[in-house]
Backbone bond lengths (Angstrom), bond angles and torsions (degrees), N, CA, C in turn:
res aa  C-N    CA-C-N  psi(-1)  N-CA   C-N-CA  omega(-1)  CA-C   N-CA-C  phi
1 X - - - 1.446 - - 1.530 108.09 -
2 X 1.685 117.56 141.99 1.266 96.90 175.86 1.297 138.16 -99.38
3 X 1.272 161.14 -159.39 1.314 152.79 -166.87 1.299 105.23 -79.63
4 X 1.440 113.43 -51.32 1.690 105.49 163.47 1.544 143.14 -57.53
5 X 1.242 95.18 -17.53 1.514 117.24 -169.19 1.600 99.91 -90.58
6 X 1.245 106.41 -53.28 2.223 119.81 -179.56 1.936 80.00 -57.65
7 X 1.204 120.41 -66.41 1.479 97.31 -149.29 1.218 118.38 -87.22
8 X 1.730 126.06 3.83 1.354 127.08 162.65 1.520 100.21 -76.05
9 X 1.513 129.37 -15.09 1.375 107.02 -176.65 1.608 112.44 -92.18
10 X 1.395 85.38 -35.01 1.643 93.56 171.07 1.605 109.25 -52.66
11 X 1.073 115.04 -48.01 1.841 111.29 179.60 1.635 119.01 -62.11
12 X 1.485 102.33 -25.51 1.412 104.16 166.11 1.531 128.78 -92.66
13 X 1.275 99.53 -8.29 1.680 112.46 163.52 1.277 129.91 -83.33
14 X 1.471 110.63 -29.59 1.552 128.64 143.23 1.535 135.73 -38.83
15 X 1.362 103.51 -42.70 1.106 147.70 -175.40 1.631 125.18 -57.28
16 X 1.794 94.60 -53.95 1.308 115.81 -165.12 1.714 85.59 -112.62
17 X 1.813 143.62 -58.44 1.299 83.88 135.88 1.324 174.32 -13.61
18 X 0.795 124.40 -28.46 1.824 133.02 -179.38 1.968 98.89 -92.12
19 X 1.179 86.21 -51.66 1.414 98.03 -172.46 2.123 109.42 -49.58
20 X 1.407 84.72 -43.47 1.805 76.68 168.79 1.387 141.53 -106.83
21 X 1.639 92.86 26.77 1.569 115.47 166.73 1.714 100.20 -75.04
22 X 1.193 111.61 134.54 1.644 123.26 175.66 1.762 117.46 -137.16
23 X 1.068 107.22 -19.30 1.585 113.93 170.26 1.254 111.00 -92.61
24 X 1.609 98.16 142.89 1.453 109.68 -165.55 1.912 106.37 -95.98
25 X 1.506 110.98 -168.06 1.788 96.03 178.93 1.154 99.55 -157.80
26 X 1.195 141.15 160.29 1.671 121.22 172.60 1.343 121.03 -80.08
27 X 1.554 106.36 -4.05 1.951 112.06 172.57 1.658 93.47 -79.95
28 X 1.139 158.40 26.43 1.525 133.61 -146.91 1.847 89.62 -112.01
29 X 0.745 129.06 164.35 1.704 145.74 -176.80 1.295 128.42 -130.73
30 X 1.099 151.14 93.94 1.314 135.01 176.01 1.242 111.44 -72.92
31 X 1.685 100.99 -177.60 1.511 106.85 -172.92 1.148 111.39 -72.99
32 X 1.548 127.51 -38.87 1.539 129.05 172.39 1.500 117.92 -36.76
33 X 1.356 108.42 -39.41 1.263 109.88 177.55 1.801 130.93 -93.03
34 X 1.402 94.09 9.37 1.738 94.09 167.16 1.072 112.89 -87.51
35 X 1.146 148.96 -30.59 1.534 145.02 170.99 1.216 117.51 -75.27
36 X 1.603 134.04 5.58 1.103 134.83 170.17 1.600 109.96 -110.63
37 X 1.666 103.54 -20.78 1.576 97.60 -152.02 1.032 154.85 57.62
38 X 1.736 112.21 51.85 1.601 124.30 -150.32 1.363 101.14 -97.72
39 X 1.372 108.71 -34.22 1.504 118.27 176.49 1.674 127.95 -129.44
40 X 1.455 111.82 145.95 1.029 104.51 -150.44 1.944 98.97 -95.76
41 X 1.165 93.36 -127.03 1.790 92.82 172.98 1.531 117.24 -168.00
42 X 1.393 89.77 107.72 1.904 89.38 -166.33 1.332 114.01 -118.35
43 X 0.951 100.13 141.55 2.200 120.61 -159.92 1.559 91.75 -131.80
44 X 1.388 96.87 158.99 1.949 105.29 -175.47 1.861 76.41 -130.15
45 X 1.550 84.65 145.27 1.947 103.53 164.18 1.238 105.02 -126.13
46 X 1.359 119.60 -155.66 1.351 109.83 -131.41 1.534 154.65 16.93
47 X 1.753 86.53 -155.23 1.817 98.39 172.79 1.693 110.74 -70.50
48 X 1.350 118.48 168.22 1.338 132.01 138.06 1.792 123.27 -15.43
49 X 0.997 111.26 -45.38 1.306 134.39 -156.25 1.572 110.63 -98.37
50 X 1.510 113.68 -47.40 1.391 127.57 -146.35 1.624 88.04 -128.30
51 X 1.224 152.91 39.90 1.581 120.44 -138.13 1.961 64.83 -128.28
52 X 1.772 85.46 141.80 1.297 100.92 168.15 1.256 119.60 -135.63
53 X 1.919 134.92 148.57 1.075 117.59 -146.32 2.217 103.39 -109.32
54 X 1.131 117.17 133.14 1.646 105.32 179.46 1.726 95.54 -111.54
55 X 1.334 91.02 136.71 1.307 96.17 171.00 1.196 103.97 -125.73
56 X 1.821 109.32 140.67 1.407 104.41 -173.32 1.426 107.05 -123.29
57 X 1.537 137.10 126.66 1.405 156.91 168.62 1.479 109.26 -79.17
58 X 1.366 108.94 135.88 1.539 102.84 169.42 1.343 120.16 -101.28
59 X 1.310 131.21 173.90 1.165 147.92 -158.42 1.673 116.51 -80.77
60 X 1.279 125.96 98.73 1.690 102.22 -142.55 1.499 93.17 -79.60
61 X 1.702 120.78 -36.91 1.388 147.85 -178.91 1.397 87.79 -23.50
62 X 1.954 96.82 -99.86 1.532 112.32 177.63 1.118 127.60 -20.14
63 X 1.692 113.25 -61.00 1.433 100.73 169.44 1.392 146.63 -50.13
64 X 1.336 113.35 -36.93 1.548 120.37 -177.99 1.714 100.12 -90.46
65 X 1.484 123.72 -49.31 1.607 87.31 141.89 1.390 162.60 9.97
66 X 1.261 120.65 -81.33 1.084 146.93 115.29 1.738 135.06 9.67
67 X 1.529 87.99 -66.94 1.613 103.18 -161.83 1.611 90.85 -88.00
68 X 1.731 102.99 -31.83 1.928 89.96 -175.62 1.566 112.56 -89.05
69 X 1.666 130.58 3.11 0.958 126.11 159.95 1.278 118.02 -94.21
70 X 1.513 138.52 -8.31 1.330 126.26 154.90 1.708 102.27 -73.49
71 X 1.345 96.28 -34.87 1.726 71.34 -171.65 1.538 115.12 -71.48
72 X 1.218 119.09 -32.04 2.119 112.75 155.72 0.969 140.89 -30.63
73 X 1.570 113.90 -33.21 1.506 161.71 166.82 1.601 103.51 -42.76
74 X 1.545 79.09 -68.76 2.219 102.19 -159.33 1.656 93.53 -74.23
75 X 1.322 106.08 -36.11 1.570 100.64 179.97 1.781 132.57 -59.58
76 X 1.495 88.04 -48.09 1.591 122.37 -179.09 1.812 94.73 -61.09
77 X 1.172 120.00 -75.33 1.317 135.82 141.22 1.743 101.65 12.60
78 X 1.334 108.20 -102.28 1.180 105.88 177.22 1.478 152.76 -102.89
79 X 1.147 73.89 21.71 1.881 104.36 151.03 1.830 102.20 -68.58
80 X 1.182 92.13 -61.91 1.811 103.31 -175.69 1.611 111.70 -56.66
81 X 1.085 122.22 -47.44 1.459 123.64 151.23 1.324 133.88 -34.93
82 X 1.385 120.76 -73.74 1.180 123.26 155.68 1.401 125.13 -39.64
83 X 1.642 119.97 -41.97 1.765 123.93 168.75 1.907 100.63 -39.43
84 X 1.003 91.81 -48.35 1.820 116.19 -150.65 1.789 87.23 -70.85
85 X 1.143 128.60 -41.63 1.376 123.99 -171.14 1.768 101.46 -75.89
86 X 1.684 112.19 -31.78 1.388 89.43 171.56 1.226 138.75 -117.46
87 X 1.393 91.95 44.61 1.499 114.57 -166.83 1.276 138.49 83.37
88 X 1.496 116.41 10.34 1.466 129.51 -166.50 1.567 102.49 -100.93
89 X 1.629 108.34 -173.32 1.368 121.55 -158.17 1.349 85.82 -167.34
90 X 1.553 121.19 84.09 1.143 119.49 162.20 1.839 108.41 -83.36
91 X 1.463 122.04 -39.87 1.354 107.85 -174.91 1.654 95.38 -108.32
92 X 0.782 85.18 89.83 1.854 86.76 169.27 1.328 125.88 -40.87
93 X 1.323 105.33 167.23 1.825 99.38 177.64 1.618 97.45 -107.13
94 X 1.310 110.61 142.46 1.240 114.36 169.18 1.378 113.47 -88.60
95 X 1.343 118.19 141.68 1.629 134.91 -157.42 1.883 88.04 -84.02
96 X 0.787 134.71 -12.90 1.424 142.49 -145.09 1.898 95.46 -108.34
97 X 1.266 109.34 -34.35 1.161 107.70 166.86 1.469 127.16 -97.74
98 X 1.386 133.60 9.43 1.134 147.83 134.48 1.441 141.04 -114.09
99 X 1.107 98.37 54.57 2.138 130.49 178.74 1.717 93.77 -50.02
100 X 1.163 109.83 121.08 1.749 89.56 161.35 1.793 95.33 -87.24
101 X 1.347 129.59 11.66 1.663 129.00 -175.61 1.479 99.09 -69.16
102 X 1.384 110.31 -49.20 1.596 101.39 -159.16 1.661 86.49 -107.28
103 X 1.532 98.91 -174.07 1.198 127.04 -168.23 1.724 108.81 -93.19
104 X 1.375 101.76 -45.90 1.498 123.97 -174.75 1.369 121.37 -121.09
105 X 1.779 110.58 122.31 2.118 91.40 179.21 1.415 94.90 -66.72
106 X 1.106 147.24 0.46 1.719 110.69 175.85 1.559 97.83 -82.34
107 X 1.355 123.11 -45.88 1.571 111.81 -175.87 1.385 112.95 -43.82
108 X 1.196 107.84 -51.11 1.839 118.64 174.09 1.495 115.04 -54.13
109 X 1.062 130.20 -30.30 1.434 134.88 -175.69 1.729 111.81 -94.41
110 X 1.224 112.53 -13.02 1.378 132.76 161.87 1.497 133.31 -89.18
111 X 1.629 93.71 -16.01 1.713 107.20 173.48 1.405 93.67 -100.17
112 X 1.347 140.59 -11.73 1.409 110.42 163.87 1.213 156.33 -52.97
């Protein structure tokens, strides 16, 4: 089977799992609350006997991090798009990276 095939089924076995979970728990999270990080996520391991509980918190730093450099990304992105739809050249191409002299822009960017 191939890697795509095992993990499209696996995503649909997940899937139809999840789907027939109906009881609620007091660890449970909604989506409202992943981008804030209100709640964390706690699982017990082990035995009967020995079972100990990890709870794991996320990173609030990293995260919003994160969320405001993709969004710079999507912006920059389509800012540059839109230039391009009206004919502009906000990030130019540098002539330096298409030499027909050398073979390679890194060779060219190394003879400077």
């Amino acid at each position: 089977m191939s890697f795509f095939r095992k993990f499209f089924e696996l995503q649909i076995a997940m899937l139809q799992h999840n789907a027939g979970l109906t009881d609620s728990h007091p660890y449970a999270s909604g989506p409202i609350n992943w981008p804030f990080l209100l709640s964390g996520i706690s699982f017990w391991t082990g035995k009967n006997e020995d079972r100990e509980q990890v709870y794991l918190i996320g990173n609030v730093v990293g995260w919003w991090i994160c969320v405001m450099a993709i969004s710079v990304f999507v912006g920059v992105l389509g800012a540059d798009q839109l230039a391009k739809r009206r004919g502009l050249t906000p990030i130019p191409i540098r002539e330096f990276f298409v030499s027909p002299r050398s073979r390679s822009p890194v060779l060219e960017l190394i003879s400077l």
